[in-house]
N, C-alpha and C positions, 0 to 999 in steps of 0.2 A: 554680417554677424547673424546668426542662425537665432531661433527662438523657437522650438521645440516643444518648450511644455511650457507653462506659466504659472506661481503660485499666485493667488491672490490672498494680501497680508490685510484683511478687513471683514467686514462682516454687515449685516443687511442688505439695505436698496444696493448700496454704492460694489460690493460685493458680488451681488446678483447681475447689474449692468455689464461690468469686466467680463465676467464668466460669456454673458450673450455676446460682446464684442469678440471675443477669444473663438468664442463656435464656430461665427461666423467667419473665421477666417482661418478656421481650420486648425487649431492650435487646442490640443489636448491640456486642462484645467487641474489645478488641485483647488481645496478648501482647507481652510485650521477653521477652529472654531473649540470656545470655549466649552464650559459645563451646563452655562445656560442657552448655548446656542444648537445641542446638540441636533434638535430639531429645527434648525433656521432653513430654511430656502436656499439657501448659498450651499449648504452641506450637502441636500438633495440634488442640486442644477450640475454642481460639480464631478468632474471624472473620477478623483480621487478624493479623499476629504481624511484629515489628522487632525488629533485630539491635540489642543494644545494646554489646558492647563484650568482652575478653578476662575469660577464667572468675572471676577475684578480684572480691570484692562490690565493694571498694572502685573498680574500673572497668569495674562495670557499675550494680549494683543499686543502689549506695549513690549513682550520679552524680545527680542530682537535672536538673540543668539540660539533660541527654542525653533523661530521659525526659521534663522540660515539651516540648522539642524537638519529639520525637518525638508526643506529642499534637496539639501544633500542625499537624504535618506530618500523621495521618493523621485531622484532627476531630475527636479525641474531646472532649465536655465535662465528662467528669469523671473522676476518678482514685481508684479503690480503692488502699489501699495494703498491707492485709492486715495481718500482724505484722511484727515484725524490723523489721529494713534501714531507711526512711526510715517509718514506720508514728508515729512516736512526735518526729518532728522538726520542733518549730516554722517554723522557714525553710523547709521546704518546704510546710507549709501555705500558709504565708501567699505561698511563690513561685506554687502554684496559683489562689490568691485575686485577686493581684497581675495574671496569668494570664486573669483572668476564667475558669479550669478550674473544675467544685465538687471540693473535697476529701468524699470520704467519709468521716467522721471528725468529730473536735470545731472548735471554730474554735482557731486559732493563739495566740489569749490564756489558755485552758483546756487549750494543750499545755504551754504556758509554766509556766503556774501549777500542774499536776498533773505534767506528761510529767518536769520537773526532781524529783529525788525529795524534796531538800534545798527545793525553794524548795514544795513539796506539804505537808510535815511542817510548817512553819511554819504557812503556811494552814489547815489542820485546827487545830493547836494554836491557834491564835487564836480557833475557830470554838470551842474548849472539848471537844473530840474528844481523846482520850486517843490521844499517840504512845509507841512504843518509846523508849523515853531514847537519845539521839546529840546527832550536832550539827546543833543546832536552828538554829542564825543560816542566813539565807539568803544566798547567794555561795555562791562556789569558795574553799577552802579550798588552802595551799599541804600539802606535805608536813611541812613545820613547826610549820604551825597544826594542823594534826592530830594530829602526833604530843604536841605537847602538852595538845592535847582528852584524847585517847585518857585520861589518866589521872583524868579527874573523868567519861569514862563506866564505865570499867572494863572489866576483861578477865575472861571472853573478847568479843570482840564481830566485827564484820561491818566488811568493808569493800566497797559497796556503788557500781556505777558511777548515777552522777546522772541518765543518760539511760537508756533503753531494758529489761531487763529478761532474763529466761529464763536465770538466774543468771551471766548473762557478765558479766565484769568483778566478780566479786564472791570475796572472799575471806576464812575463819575464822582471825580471830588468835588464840591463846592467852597470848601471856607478850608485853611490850614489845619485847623483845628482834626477834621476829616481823617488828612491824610495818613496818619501813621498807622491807623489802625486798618485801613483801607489797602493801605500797600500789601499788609499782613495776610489781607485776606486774599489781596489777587494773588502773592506768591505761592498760596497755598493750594489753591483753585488751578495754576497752574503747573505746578509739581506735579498733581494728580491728573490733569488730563495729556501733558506733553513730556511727564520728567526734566522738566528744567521750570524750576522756579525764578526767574529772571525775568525782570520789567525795568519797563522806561518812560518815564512823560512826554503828553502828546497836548497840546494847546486846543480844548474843546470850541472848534468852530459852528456857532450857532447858525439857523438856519441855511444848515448845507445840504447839498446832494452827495449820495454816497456813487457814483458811478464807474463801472470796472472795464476794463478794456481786455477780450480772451486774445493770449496769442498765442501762434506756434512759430516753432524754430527746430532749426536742424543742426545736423552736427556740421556741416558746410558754411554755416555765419548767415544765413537765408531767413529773415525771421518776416512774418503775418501777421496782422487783425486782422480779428474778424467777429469787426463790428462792438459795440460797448453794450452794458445792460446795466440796466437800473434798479440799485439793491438800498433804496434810503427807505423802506418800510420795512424799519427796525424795532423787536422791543429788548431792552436790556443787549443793546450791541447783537442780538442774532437777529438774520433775515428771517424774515416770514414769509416776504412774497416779491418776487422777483419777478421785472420785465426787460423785454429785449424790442427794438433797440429804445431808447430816453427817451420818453415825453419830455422832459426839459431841452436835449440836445433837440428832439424832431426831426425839424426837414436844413438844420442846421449844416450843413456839410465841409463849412470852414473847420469850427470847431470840432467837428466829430473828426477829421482828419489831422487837426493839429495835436488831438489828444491819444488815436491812435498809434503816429508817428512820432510822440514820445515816449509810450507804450511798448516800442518794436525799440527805441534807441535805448530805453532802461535794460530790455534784457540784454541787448549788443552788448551793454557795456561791463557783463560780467561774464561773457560765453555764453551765456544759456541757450540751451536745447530744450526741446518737449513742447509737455502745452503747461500754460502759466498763467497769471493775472495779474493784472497791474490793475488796482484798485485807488482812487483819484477821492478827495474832496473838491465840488464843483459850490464857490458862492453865487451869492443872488448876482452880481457883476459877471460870472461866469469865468469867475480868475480859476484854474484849477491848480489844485498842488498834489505832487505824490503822497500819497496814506499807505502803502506797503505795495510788496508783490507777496502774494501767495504761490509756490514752489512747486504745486499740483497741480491737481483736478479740481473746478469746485462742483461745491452740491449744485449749485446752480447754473451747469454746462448745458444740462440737455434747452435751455431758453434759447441759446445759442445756437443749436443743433440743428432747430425747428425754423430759424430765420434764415440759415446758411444751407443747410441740406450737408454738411460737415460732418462726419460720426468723429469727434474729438477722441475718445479713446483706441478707437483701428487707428487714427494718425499717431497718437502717442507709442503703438504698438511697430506702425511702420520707420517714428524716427527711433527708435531704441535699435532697430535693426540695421541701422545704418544708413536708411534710405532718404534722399531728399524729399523736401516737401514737392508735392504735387498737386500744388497751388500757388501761382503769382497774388500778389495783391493785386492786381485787377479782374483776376476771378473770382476773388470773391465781393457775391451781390445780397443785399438784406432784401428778402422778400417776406414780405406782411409782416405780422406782430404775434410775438408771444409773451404767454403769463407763465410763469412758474407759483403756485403754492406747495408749500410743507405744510403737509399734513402731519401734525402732532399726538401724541396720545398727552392730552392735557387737557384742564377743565377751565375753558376763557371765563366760564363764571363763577372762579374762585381761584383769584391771582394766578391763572396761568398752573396749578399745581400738578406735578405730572401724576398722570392716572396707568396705572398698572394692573393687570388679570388678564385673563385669557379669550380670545378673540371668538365669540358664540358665531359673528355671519361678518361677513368680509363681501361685501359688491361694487366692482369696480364702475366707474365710467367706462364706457365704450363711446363708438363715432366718430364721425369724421373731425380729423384736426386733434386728436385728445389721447392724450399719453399716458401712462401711470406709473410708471419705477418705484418696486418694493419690493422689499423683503420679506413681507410676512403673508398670511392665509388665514384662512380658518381656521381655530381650532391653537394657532401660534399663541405662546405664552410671551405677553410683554411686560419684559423683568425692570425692577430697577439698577441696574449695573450699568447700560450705557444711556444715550442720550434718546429726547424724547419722540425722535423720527420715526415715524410710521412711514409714510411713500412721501412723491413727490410729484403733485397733478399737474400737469404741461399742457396748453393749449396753444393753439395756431392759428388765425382767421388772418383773410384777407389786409383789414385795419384794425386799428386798438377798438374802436367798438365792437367789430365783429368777436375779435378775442376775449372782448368781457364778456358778451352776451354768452359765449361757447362756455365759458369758466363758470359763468353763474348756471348755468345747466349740468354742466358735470359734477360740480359741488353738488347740485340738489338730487344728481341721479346717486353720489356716494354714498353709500350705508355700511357702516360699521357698529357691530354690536359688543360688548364687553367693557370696553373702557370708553373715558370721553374720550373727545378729541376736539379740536381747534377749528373744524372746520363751518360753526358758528359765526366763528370771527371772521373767518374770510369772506361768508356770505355776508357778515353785515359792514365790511372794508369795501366790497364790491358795489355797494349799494351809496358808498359814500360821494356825498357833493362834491367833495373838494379831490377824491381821489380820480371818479371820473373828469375832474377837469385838469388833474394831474396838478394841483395846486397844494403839496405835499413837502415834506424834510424828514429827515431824520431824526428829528422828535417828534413829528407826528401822531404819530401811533401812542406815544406815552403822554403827552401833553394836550390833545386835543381831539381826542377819538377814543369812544366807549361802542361799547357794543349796544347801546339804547340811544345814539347819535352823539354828535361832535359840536364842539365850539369852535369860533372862528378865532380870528387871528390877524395882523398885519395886514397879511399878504391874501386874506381870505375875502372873493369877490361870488356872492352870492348867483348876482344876474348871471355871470359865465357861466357857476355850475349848473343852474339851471338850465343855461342853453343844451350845456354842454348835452345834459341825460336825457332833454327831450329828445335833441337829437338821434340817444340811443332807442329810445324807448321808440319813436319813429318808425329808425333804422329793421327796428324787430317786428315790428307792424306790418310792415309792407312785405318783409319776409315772408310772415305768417300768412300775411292774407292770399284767399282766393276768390278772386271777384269774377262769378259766375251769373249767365242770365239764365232766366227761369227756363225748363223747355218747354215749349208749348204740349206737349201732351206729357201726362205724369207720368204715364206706365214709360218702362224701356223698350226699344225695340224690341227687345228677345219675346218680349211677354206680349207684345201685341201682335210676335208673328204665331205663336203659339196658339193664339185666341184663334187665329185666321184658321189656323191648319184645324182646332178643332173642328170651327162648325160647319166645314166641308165634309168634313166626317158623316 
């Protein structure tokens, strides 16, 4: 199957990434892009760039039949669709199919059967795959049928949008009382970022790990991990900060293969192709149970990239082409440790509120080990229409301390002027007892972590973290240091042969 030209159906970091994958492999690029995006990085990088429509997703990004159009119109055969926006929506695969477009991505029976979260859960649970307790029936549920579920799940729990992800449309009930007005809110939340306002309950398991497992498959039935990452430093259900592979799994290798290899049997068991995520709750016993598959790309792939030496989107490029994978699971090996932060335009010292104007000085990190993927520049206007992503910082070191030590330098060499940004918080996440000892959940972040330090907890053992950061603090000592003896004479040679030639003169 050929692939010629490529549109990409997204816009910033994730936008810009596709485009450099597509370069690199030789494959002529279009852009769309809204009324706010006229001047985005994606519009510039790209071969061709189309105007699609005024700044709200929902008339531009989310138009589905603007950007078939639009393909039609400038050749392209095939359509990345990145994350977000239409990334996760059946109808539009199968309008690209329909199309004779390739979708980059699963085929539209495997969005169906995974991308729906409610009709995923079933599937697994049938497959004998251990779910989070909710509601299992597959459909739409009304506000009624719910609210009477709700009480043989129990409270507290989740209320959860059925399509798309990145915790939009999703919201923590506590007391009955909560939920109706709660339900209202997610399906409205999720209208607006996926067009489908559909949700389902999910049974809020306390002190869990959120851990994901990437995989790829092919159209041959050939499916890969590779390797799991650790996404439980959460606030309000979005990641913040992302690592590859679990300090809670570690040097675990039982479980890291029993949870990847049912990672590889969940996509089996719907056909899927592409690359994909199987996203797991892991308890303090280390029971794990299926929490969704994600149908895409995540924001959080290049963590995976960095431990694998993988470029996941050239692979999502070569299975859409028809090609088998070109990796056994015994090729692939995790070498040292990576960090992903999101960097946000948002003020950590004032609830997180997104901060919007235009970009006065923009300075990346550079260095060995240290990544940046963005969208914007100098000078770039960041609007309130999409979400609050500025880039996303990726580090790599040898082990997990090298990789914080590289993360807490790159964070300090970032400078951004115009808007706030989050990157406060990560310096002061990075500096924490309990994260360097990796003694963390998924409420974390919301329940026992400030940016002016953290309270403990159950599970919270001071002495470890202690050990844990001397260690770091060591580790970077010994780095730094250069232990030199004095020379016996002060001058340098140069200058004492200098002296010599003079006073022969």
């Amino acid at each position: 199957m050929l692939v010629n030209k490529v549109l990409i159906a997204n816009r910033g970091e994730i936008a810009v990434r596709v485009l450099r994958a597509c370069r690199e492999l030789g494959i002529p690029t279009v852009a769309v892009y809204s009324e706010a995006d006229r001047q985005s990085l994606h519009v510039r990088y790209a071969d061709e760039a189309y105007f699609l429509g005024p700044s709200p997703a929902r008339d531009s990004y989310l138009r589905a039949d603007k950007i078939l159009e639009i393909a039609h119109r400038c050749g392209a055969d095939a359509i990345h669709p990145g994350y977000g926006f239409l990334a996760e929506r059946e109808d539009f695969a199968r309008g690209c199919e329909d199309a004779g477009i390739v979708f980059i991505g699963p085929k539209p029976s495997s969005i169906a059967a995974m991308g729906d979260k409610t009709t995923a859960r079933a599937t697994v649970a049938k497959a004998g795959i251990p779910v989070v307790p909710g509601t299992e029936g597959e459909g739409n549920l009304s506000d009624e049928e719910l609210i009477r579920i709700a009480a043989q799940v129990g409270f507290p729990l989740l209320v959860k949008a059925s399509a798309g992800g990145g915790g939009k449309g999703m919201r923590e009930v506590r007391t009955p009382e909560e939920l109706p007005h709660l339900l209202q809110a997610a399906r409205r939340e999720a209208e607006a970022a996926f067009g489908d306002g559909n949700v389902y309950l999910e049974k809020l398991i306390l002190t869990a790990r959120h851990v994901e497992f990437q995989i790829l498959a092919d159209k041959e039935g050939d499916v890969i991990y590779l390797g799991e990452r650790e996404c439980s430093l959460q606030r309000r259900h979005q990641k913040l900060l992302e690592e590859a592979p679990s300090p809670f799994i570690g040097s675990d290798e039982t479980l890291r293969r029993t949870m990847g290899e049912v990672a590889c049997r969940t996509a089996a068991s719907v056909g899927y192709y592409n690359a994909g995520t199987i996203e797991f709750l892991v308890d303090k016993d280390r029971k794990f149970y299926f929490l969704e598959m994600n149908t895409r790309l995540q924001v959080e792939h290049p963590a995976t990239e960095m431990i694998t030496g993988i470029d996941i989107v050239k692979e999502q490029i070569r299975i859409a082409r028809g090609r088998p994978l070109r990796y056994r699971q015994e090729d692939v090996k995790l070498s040292g440790w990576s960090l992903e932060c999101r960097i946000n335009a948002e003020d950590p010292y004032n609830q997180f509120t997104p901060s919007t104007g235009r970009l006065q000085l923009v300075f990346v990190p550079t260095g060995p080990g240290v990544r940046v993927d963005t969208g914007v520049y100098s000078g770039f206007e960041v609007t309130p229409y999409y979400d609050s992503l500025i880039s996303k910082l990726i580090v790599w070191g040898e082990t997990r301390a090298e990789a914080i030590l590289r993360m807490r330098r790159a964070l300090e060499e970032y400078r951004i002027i115009g808007v706030k940004t989050n990157i406060p918080f990560h310096q002061a996440l990075l500096e924490s007892p309990r994260f360097l000892a990796g003694l963390f959940d998924t409420r974390f972040v919301e329940e026992r972590f400030a940016l002016n330090g953290e309270t403990g907890g159950e599970d919270y053992h001071p002495e470890m973290a202690a050990i844990f950061a001397t260690l770091m603090e060591h580790q970077s000592s010994q780095r730094a240091a250069q232990i030199m003896q004095p020379a016996r004479q002060a001058a340098s040679r140069w200058k004492w042969s200098s002296r010599g030639e003079g006073k022969g003169r």
